[in-house]
N, C-alpha and C positions, 0 to 999 in steps of 0.2 A: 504494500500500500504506500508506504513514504517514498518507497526507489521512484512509483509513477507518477507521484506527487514533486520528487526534487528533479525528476524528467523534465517534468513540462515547464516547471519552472525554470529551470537550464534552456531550455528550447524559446522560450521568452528570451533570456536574456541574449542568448546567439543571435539572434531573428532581430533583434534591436540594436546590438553592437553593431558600429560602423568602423571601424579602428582608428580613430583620431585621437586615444589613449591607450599604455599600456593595457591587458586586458585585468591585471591586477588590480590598476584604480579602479577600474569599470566596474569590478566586481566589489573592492571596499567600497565605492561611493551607493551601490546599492546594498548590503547590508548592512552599512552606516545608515539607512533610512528605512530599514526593514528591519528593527531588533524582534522581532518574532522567530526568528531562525536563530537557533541555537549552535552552539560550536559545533555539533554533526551536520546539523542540516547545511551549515556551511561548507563544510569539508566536503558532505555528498555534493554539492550544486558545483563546489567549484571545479572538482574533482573532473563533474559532467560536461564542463563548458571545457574544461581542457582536451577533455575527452573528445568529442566536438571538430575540435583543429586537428588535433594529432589523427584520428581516423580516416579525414577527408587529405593528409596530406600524399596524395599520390602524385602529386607533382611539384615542381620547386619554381620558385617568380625568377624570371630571366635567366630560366638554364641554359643558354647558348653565352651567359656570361661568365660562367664558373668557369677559375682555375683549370685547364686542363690537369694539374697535379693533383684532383679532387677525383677517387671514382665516385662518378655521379651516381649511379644507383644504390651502391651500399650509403653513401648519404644520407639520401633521400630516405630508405626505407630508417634509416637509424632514426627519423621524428618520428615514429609509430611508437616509440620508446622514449620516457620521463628519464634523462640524463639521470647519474648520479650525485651526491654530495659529494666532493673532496676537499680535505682538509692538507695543506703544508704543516709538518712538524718544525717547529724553530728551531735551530741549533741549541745542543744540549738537551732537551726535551724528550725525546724520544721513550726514554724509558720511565719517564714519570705520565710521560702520556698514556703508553703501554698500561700502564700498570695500572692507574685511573678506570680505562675503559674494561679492561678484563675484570676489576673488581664489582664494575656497574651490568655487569654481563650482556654489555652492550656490543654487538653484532660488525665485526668490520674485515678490510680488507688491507692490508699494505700490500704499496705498490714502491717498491724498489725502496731507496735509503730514507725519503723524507714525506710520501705521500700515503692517505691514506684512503680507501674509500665509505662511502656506507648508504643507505638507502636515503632517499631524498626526507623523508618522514623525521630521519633521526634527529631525537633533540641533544644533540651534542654539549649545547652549551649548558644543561644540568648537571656535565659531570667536568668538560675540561672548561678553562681558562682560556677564553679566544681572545687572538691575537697575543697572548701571553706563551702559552703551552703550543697553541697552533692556529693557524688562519688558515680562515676559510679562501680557499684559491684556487678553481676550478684544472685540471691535472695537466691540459695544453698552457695556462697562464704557466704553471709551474717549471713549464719545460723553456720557460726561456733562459732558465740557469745556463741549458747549453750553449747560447751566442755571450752569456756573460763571462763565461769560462775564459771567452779568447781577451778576455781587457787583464793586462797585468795587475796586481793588486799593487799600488803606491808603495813605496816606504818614505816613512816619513810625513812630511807635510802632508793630508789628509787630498786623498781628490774630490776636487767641485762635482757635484752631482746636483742636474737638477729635471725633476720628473716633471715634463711639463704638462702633463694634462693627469692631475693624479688622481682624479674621481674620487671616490674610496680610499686608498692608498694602502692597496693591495698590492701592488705590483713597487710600491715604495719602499716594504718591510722587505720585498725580495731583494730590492737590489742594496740595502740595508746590511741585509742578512747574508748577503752572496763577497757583496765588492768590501767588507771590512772597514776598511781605514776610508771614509768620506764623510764628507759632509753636504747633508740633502737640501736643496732647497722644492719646495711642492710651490706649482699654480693649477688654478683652474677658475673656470669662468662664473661658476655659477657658488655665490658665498657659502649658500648653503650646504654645499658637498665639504666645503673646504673646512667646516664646521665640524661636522663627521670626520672627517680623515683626520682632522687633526686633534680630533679627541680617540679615533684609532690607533693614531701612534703613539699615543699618549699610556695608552695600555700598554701597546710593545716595549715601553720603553727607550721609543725613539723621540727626540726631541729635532724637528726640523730646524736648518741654521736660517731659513724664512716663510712667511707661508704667501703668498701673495694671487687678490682675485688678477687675473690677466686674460684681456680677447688675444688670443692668438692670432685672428685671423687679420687683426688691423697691426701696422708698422709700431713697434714699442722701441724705447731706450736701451739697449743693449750697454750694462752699465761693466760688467765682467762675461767675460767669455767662460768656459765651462768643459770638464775633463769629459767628461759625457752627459748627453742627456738622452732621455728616453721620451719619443715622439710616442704615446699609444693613442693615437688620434680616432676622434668621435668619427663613426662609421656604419654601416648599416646594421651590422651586428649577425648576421645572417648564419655564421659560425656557431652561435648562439639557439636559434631559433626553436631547436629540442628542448627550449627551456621556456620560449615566447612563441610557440606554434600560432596565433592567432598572426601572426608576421605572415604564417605562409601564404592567408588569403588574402593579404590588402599590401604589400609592398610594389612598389613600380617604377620605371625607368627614371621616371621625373626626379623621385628619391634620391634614387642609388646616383642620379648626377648632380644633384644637390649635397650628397657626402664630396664625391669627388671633388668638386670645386673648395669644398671647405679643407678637406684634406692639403689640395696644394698651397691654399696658402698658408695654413698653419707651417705645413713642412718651408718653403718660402721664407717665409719670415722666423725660423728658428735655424736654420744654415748657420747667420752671420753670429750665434750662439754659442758655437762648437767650434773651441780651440785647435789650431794646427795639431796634428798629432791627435786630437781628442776623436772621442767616438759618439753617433748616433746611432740608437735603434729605434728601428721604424717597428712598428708593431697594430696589427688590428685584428680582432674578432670577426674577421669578415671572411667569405670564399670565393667570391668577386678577383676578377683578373684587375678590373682598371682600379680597384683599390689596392692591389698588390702590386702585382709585377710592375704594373704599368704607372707605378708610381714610385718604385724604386727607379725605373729607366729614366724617368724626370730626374729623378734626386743624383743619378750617374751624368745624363748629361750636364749637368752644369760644369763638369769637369774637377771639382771639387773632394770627391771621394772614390775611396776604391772599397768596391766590395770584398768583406770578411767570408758574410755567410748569409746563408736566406734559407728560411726554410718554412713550409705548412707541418704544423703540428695537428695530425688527424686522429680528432678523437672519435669520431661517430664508431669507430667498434670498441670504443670501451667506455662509452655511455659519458662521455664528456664532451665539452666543447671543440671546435675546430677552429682554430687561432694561426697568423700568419706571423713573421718577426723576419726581419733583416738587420743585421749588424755592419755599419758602415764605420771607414777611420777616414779623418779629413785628410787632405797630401795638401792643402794648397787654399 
């Protein structure tokens, strides 16, 4: 009786979403006006509406634009399936983590030295210390240790680092946690983020050496140059979309070239950022060619850099995200 009951109601809200919000709000801004529905009946509905996109996803929005380095069919069929949780273990950590979760006889997987997995459900944060013991960082973000491997670590004087679009500042505690001896500086456009991240690293025990709101996409002051910095620039997210299925049915060309134009200029206007000698990584959550390759080829031609490494991190068979990263050193 309730399953056909939180059906039709799921069937409602589909039939009425148009995707001009994540489907997230869509769904808090109606049971923020519906308190009748109790924490099941929520979990059943939302459950249904996810349900919903992931079963109709037999095709992907401008598949003749994907990465040739994507197979496209095992892709695809991997949004039929709710990605996993993965957690990074922080350095040192590991066996206090261990030991946490097996006491809680809570359910998980390691994957290699620092990642972990677990169902999307699990409430993790009852038993470990996030961002302290471990951060949440989906297992392709993780794998960008490998392009970080190729930057010497300093001795000495500490290297400039500065993450310039840090949202979150997930990918901040990695390069934190990876490159040792630096000091971070975090922007991003929106105050609000920068609020979060920087009461997230706050936890980590990282103290940023500034935090600053910044439009990338307009001409700024370039007051110090920088040992490296990481571009993970805003992007269609499409690498993602096992996690935002309702993306499959409303994303469009018009989008995906409104990323790219914003892409180039942020990348543009952070070049003259990055010290002789120093490194950028380009990085995005996307599976799109013209926001990969075809935008590293801009960042080569300028004559400016020579490429380290590039690579897609494919997670659609192990229930994770699909994330793209290149590692560039300036010559000039």
């Amino acid at each position: 009786m309730h399953f056909a009951v939180h059906q039709n109601i799921a069937d409602n809200l589909v039939s009425a979403y148009d995707g001009s919000e994540p489907l997230a709000n869509y769904l808090k801004k109606y049971f923020g006006a519906n308190k009748k529905h109790g924490s099941k009946d929520r979990k059943n509905i939302t459950a249904l509406c996810y349900a919903h996109f992931r079963n109709n996803a037999n095709s992907f929005p401008l598949l003749e634009d994907i990465s040739p380095e994507i197979e496209a069919a095992t892709f695809i069929a991997s949004h039929k399936e709710q990605p996993l949780l993965f957690v990074r273990v922080r350095p040192w950590q590991k066996e206090t983590v261990i030991a946490k979760l097996n006491a809680s006889a809570i359910a998980y997987e390691m994957i290699g030295e620092e990642a972990l997995s677990f169902t999307n459900t699990t409430a993790i944060q009852d038993v470990l210390d996030i961002n302290k013991d471990v951060v949440i960082q989906d297992l392709s973000s993780q794998a960008l240790v490998n392009l970080l491997k190729h930057i010497p670590i300093k001795q000495g004087k500490p290297m400039m680092v500065w993450d310039a679009c840090a949202a979150s500042g997930g990918k901040t505690i990695l390069l934190f946690d990876f490159l040792s001896n630096i000091n971070i500086h975090i922007s991003d456009i929106r105050t609000t983020i920068l609020v979060n991240a920087e009461k997230r690293l706050n936890e980590a025990g990282i103290r940023p050496a500034s935090v600053q709101v910044i439009d990338l996409t307009e001409p700024f002051e370039i007051k110090k140059q920088f040992d490296m910095v990481l571009a993970d620039v805003p992007c269609s997210g499409s690498g993602t979309w096992g996690r935002t299925p309702e993306q499959l049915a409303f994303f469009n060309q018009a989008q995906l070239y409104k990323y790219t134009q914003l892409q180039n200029k942020i990348v543009h206007n952070l070049i003259p950022a990055v010290a002789i000698g120093g490194y950028l990584l380009y990085a995005t959550c996307s599976v799109y060619k013209v926001e990969n390759e075809n935008r590293l080829e801009a960042i080569m031609a300028t004559g400016q850099f020579k490429l380290i490494e590039q690579a897609y991190y494919k997670g659609y068979t192990q229930k994770a995200d699909t994330l793209f990263g290149a590692l560039l050193q300036k010559i000039k």
